[in-house]
Residue, then its C-alpha position, 0 to 999 in steps of 0.5 A: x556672862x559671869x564676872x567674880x567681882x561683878x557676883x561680890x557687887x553688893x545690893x546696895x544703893x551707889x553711885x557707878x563710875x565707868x572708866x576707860x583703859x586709861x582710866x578716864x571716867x567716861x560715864x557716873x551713873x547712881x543704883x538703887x542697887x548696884x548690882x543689879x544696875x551694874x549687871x544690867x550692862x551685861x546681860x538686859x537689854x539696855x539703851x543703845x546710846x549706852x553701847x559704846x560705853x560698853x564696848x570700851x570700859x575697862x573698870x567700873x568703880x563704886x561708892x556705897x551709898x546710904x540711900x538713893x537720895x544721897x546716891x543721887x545728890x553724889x552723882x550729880x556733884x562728881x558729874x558736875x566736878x569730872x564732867x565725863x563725855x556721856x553724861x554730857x554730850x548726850x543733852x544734845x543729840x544734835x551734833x555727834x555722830x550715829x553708827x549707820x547699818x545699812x541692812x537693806x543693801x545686798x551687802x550691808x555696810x557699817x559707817x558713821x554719819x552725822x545726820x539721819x538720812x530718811x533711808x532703810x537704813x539703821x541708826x545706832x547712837x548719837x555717839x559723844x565721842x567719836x574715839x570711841x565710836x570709831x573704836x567700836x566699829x572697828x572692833x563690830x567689823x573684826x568680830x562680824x567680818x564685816x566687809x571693811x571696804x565702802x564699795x558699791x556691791x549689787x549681787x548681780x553686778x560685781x566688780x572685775x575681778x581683777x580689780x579685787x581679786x587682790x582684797x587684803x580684807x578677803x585673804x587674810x580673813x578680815x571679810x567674806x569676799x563678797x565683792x569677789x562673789x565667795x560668798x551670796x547676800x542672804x548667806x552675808x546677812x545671816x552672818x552679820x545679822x548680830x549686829x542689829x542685836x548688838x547694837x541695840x544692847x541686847x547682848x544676852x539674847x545674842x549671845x543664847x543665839x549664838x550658843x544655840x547656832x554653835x549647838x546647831x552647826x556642831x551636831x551637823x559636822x560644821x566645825x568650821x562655822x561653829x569655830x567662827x560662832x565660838x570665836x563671837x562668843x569668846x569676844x563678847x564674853x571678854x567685854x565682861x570678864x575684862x572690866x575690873x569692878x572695885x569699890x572705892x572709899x570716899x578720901x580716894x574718890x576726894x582725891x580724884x575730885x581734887x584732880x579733876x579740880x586741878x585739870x579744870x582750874x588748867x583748863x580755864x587758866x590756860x583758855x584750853x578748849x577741852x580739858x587736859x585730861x592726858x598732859x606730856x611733859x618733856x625734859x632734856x638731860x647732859x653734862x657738856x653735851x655728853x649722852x645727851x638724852x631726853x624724856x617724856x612722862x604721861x600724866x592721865x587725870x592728873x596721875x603719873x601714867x608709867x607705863x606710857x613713859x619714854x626714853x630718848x637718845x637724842x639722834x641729830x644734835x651734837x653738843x648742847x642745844x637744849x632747843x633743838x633736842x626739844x624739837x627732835x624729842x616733840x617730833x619724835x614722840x608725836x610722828x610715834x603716835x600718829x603712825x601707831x594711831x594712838x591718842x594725842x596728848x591734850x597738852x604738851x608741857x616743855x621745861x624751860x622758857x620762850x625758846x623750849x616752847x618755840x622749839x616744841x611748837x616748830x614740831x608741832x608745825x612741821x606734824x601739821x598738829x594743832x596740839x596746844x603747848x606750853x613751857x614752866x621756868x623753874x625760876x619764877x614758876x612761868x608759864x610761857x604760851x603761845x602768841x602771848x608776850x609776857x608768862x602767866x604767872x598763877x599762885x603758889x597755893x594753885x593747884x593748877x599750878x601743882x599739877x604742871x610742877x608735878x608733870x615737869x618735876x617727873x620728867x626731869x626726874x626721868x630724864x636725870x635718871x636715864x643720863x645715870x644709867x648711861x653715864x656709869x654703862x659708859x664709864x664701865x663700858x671703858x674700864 
C-alpha cells in the first residue's frame, strides 16, 4: 500500500501523533526513523493491540527531532499533557474489551467480550476504547461479509426457514445467508479466514493473498469472486491512502499542549470524570420574540470544529422564553445524535445562568442521558453546576476559563449571525 505523504516522511528521529477523524490524538509513539516506523503500520506485521488504532486514524502528525534521546523525552511530556487513550489504557489490559473470533464454530462469529474465556476461540486485543472497537468490527463485518446476526448455527441443523428467510443481512448483500443454507461452513471460513491475518496486523501478507486469489479466480472466469476479492483489497488499501501524514512545528504542537492544558485544568475544576475533549455550546437569538432562533457550535480539543455547527428555528415556543427554547434546542440536537448514533459531547455549556441550565438538564432528563452540563453568565463570568448552590467562579488569567468564554462567544456569534440572515430574508420577503 503506497501513500505520496508516507514516501516524503523523512528518515529521521520523531515523535508520531495518530489522530482521529475529529482530530483527537489517540496514540504518541517516538522513531528512531520515522518512516520506517510510520510505514510499519502498513505494510509489517505489528502487535495486534495496534489494529485499532489503525483501522480509525486519519492523520498522523510528526515532529523532527535531534536525536532518539530527545525523541523520547518529548514523547513522554506530550503523552503526560494530552493523555491519549492508548498510551494509557493499555497499562492495564484487565478492564477493556477483546474482539472474540470464534473460528471453530461452523459459522465463526465476531463479538466483543470483556473476559477471556478458556474456549477455541480467538482473542484479539484488549481494546481501550470501546468506540472504536465497535467501530472497527462493524467495519471487519462489512468487508468480510460476515454473518452479523448472533444466532446459533450448526451445518446440519439450521433454523426454519420461515423464521429467516426474510434475513435483511442476506438480501441486501451484508452476509453469505449461512442460516438459510446458501452457503457450507468450509466454503464460510475460507471466505473470512482474512480476519485472523487482519486482526493480527498482518496486513501486507493479506493483502498479497488477496491479489494472488483475484489472480486465481480471474484466469478461471470467476468474475463474480474475484469482484468481491477486489472490493477487500480497495478497502484495506483505503485504510492508508486516507490518513494525512504531516509534519508539525514545535509552536503548533505548543499550541495543542496549551489546549490540552486547558481541557484538563476543565477537567479538575469542573470534578468531570473524563476530560471534555468535544465541548457544545448553545446560544439563543430574537428581538421580542421575533425568528426566534438558536444555535449550537463543537469545539474539538479546544478548536472550533465548523463543519459540525448548527442552526435552530425554534419550532414549540412562541414569544420570549429563553428557557424553554434551551430545552427545545438541548433536546433536539441530542435526539439528532442518538438516532444517528453519533458521539455525545463530553460537556454541554448553555449561555446564561441557574434557569438555562435547568432547562438544558430537564432535556438531558427526558433523553435518559447523563451528559454533565454547565452554564457561563456573562456578567461575572459564573459558572453555574449541577447540584451546586452557589457558581464557580475561576480566574480571569485561567485558561479554563478562556476556553468556556471561547465556546460561548461562538455560539452567540453563531446564533446572532443566523437571526440576521432571517430578519433581513423577512424584511425583503415583505417588500
Amino acid at each position: 500500500m503506497k501513500n505520496s505523504r508516507l514516501m516524503q516522511t523523512p528518515k529521521l528521529p520523531g515523535v508520531y501523533m495518530m489522530c482521529d477523524g475529529a482530530d483527537n490524538i489517540i496514540y504518541i509513539g517516538k522513531a528512531k526513523n520515522l518512516k520506517n516506523r510510520i510505514s510499519s503500520y502498513f505494510n509489517a506485521d505489528i502487535d495486534s493491540k495496534a489494529t485499532a488504532i489503525i483501522a480509525h486514524m486519519r492523520k498522523i502528525n510528526y515532529i523532527l527531532c535531534t536525536s532518539e534521546r530527545e525523541a523520547l523525552i518529548i514523547e513522554r511530556q506530550l503523552i503526560n499533557k494530552i493523555k491519549p487513550h492508548f498510551n494509557f489504557m493499555w497499562k492495564d489490559d484487565k478492564s477493556y474489551p477483546y474482539i472474540r473470533f470464534s473460528i471453530n464454530e461452523d459459522f465463526p462469529q465476531l463479538t466483543f467480550t470483556r473476559r477471556k474465556f478458556e474456549d477455541s476461540a480467538l482473542y484479539f486485543g484488549p481494546y481501550p476504547q470501546f468506540f472504536y472497537m465497535k467501530k472497527l468490527i462493524r467495519w471487519l463485518k462489512r468487508v468480510f461479509k460476515i454473518r452479523p446476526c448472533k444466532i446459533d448455527l450448526f451445518e446440519g441443523f439450521l433454523p426454519k426457514k420461515k423464521n429467516v428467510k426474510s434475513c435483511l443481512y442476506y438480501h441486501t448483500e451484508m452476509c453469505y445467508g449461512p442460516c438459510l443454507g446458501k452457503i457450507a461452513s468450509e466454503e464460510y471460513k475460507q471466505k473470512i479466514k482474512g480476519i485472523e491475518l487482519f486482526l493480527n496486523g498482518k496486513f501486507k501478507k493479506l493483502e498479497n493473498e488477496w491479489k494472488e486469489q483475484m489472480s486465481d479466480l480471474s484466469a478461471n472466469m470467476c468474475y463474480e469472486d474475484a469482484k468481491e476479492i477486489r472490493d477487500r483489497l480497495y478497502a484495506l488499501q483505503s485504510m492508508s491512502e486516507r490518513v494525512m501524514i504531516n509534519e508539525v512545528t514545535r509552536e503548533e504542537m505548543n499550541q495543542s499542549i496549551k489546549r490540552a492544558d486547558s481541557i484538563n485544568e476543565l477537567k479538575s475544576f469542573l470534578g468531570l470524570r473524563c476530560q471534555p475533549a468535544i465541548i457544545e455550546g448553545f446560544d439563543n437569538s430574537n428581538i421580542h420574540g421575533i425568528d426566534a432562533v438558536a444555535s449550537m457550535v463543537r469545539f474539538q480539543n479546544g478548536i472550533a470544529d465548523k463543519k459540525n455547527y448548527r442552526r435552530f428555528r425554534i419550532k414549540t415556543v412562541y414569544g420570549i422564553d429563553d428557557f424553554a427554547s434551551i430545552k427545545e434546542v438541548v433536546f433536539r440536537r441530542c435526539l439528532s445524535l442518538i438516532r444517528k448514533n453519533e458521539k455525545m459531547p463530553d460537556l454541554i455549556l448553555v449561555d446564561g445562568g441557574k434557569g438555562q441550565l435547568k432547562s438544558a438538564l430537564s432535556a438531558l432528563r427526558e433523553l435518559q442521558l447523563r451528559i454533565p452540563a454547565i452554564s457561563l453568565a456573562k456578567s461575572n463570568e459564573e459558572i453555574f453546576l449541577q447540584n451546586k448552590d452557589e457558581p464557580l467562579i475561576l480566574s480571569r488569567r485561567s485558561e479554563a476559563l478562556k476556553l468556556l468564554q471561547s465556546v460561548r462567544d461562538e455560539a452567540h456569534r453563531f446564533a446572532l449571525s443566523y437571526h440576521r440572515k432571517l430578519r433581513v430574508k423577512s424584511f425583503f420577503n415583505s417588500l
